[in-house]
N, C-alpha and C positions, 0 to 999 in steps of 0.2 A: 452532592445529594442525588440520588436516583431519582429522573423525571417521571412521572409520569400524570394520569390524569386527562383532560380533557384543552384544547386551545384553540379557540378562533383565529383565524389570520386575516388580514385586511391584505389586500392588494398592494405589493411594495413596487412595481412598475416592471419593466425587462430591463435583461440586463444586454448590453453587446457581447456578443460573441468573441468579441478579441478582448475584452476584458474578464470573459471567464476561463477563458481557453490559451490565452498571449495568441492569435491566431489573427492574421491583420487581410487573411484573405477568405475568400470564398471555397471552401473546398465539397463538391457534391458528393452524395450520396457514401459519406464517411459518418454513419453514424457510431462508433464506435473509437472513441478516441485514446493513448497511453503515453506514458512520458518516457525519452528512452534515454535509460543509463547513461550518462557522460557528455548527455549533447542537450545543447540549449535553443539549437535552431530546427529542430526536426522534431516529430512527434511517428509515432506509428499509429494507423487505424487500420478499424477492419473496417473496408468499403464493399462496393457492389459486386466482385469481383475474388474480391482475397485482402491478405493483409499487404500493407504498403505502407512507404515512410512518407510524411507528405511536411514538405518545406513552410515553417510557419508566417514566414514574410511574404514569399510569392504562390504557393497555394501546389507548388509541381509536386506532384503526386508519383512514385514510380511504383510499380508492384511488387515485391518480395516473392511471394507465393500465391498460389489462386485456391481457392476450396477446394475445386472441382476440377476432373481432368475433362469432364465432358462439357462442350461449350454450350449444347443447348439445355444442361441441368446447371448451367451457371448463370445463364440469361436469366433465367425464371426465378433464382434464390440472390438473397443479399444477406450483409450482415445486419444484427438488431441491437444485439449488446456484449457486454465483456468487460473483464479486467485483467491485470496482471497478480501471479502469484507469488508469495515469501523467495522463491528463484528466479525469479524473472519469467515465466511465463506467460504467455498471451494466450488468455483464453477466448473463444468468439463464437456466440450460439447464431447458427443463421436458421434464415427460414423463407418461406416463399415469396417474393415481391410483387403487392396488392396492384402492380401496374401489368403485370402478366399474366396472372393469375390467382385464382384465391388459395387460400390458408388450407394448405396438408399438413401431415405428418412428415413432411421430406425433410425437415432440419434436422440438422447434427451442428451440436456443438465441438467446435474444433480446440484444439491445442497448438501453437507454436513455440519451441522451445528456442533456447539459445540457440541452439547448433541448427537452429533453420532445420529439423525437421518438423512435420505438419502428422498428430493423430487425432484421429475421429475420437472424441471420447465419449459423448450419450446421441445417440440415434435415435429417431422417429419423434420428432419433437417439432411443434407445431408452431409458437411462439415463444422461444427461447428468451430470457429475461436474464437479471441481475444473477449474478456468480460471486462469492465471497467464501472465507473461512475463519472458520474460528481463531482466537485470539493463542491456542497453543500449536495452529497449523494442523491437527487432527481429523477435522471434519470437515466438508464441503457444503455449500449451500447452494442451492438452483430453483429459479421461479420455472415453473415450466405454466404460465396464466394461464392457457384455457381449461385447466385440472385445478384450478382455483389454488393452486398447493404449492407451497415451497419445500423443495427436498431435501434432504441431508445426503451426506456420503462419508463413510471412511475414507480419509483422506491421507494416501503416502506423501509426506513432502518432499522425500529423497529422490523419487522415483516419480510423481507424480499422476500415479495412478489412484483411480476410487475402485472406491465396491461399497456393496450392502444399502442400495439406493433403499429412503425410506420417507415418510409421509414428516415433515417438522413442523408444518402450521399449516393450516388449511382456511381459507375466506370463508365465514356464513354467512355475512346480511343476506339479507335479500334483496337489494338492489338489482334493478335491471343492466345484466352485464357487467356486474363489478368482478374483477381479477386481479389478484395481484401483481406488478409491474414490477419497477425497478426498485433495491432498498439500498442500504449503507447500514454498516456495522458500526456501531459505538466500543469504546474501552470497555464498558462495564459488558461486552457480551451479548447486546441486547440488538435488532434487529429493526428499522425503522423502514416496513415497507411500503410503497405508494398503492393505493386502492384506487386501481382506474376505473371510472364509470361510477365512485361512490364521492368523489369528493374530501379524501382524509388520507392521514398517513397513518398508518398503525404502529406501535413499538411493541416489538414480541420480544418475549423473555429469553435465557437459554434454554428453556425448559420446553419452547413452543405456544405459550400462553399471553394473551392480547393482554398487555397492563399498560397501554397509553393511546391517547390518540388525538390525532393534531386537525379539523376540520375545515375545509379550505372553499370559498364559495367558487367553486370551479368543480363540475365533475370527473373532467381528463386529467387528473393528478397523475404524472408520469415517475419523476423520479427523483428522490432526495439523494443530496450527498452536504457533508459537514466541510462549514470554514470555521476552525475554529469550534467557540459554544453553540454555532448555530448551524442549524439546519436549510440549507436553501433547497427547495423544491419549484421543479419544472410542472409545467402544465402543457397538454395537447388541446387545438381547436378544437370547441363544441362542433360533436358529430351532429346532432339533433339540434341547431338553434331555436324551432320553431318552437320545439317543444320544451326546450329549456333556457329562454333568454336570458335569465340572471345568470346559469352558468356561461353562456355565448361569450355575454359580456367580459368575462376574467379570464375564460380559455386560451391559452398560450402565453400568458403571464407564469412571471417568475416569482416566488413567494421567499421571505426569509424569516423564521424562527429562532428565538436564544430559547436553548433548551435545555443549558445544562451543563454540558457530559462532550466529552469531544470524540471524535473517529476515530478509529484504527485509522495507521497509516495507507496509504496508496502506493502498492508494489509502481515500481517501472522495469520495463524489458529489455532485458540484457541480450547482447548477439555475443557470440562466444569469438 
């Protein structure tokens, strides 16, 4: 049955890291994680730097590729998020990192393909977010948060190229500084994205249109993804505790929802 509707979530606790991930080590500033074709011991991220395969037992990290050929525009940017695509692509939106500088327009979200090469594919993008596509491989999907908007794209699978960027759902509450963050696709097509700074996760239609929504007593709702019928969603630390202690309280908890309906599958990155 198609979910939707309204649900409160209670606090289900954290979870570790190496049990959401198989990851038994500590690996910095790899926010961006994929699973890669044929290997059981190695994962690739995109870290601070570029993409790299990073060893899931002892945490050794090597580089593949760097975003940037210039090292003092590499210093300043990291990566934020990404997936892989129906060929194995690694897609990885980066953007300014808040420890050198604040938030421009200077991300670009990147592409590495099997054959190790690296294209620039959307430029001037401020906080690059969740990347998915639809269930016929057709169309592209891209949060770009601070434009409150998730976008579409024609999307070649053969070739891997978009066009015809265009507006597919856009946030209105009015909360203070709500955006949308990271989402995960469902089978039936439908879009569950996390509304950072509002507390909830939203499920948009294929059509663009709000027809569900999950309420969560935490306002940093960062990003769902599906095990299964359920929904697990992450939380970031309350920016503001003073002023919002009940959310303080749950910020950075992990949250899980049965909701139904399961996920498209999750590409892994193939090296040719």
């Amino acid at each position: 049955m198609p979910w939707g509707g309204l649900a409160d979530v209670p606090r289900t606790g954290m979870l570790p890291a190496e049990e959401m991930f198989g990851l038994s080590a500590d690996v910095p500033d790899s926010r961006v994680t994929a699973d890669i074709e044929g290997s059981d011991e190695q994962v690739i991220v995109g870290a601070k730097y570029g993409y790299a395969t990073v060893d899931k037992k002892t945490g050794e990290m090597r580089y593949l590729k760097k975003f940037f050929d210039d090292a003092e525009q590499g210093k300043r940017m990291r990566a934020n998020d990404g997936t892989v695509d129906s060929s194995g692509r690694f897609w990885v939106g980066t953007m300014n990192d808040s420890r050198v500088t604040p938030p421009t327009d200077e991300g670009v979200v990147f592409r590495l393909d099997p054959d190790m090469t690296l294209h620039r594919m959307i430029e001037k993008v401020t906080i690059p977010n969740s990347i998915g596509w639809s269930a016929d491989d057709t169309t592209m999907f891209f949060t770009d948060s601070p434009t409150k908007t998730i976008f579409q794209f024609d999307y070649d699978a053969a070739s891997g190229n978009i066009s015809n960027r265009r507006p597919y759902f856009t946030y209105e509450g009015d909360e203070e500084g709500a955006v949308p963050d990271g989402f995960a696709i469902d089978r039936q097509g439908c879009l569950w994205t996390a509304i950072y700074g509002a507390g909830k996760v939203v499920r948009v239609s294929p059509e663009g249109r709000a027809i569900g929504e999950i309420s969560l007593p935490t306002r940093c709702t960062t990003c769902p993804r599906f095990v299964g019928e359920d929904l697990i969603i992450t939380s970031a630390e309350e920016e503001d505790p003073q002023a919002h202690p009940d959310s303080a309280r749950y910020g950075g908890s992990v949250f899980k929802v049965h909701v139904g309906v399961t996920g498209q599958p999750v590409g892994k990155w193939r090296r040719s």
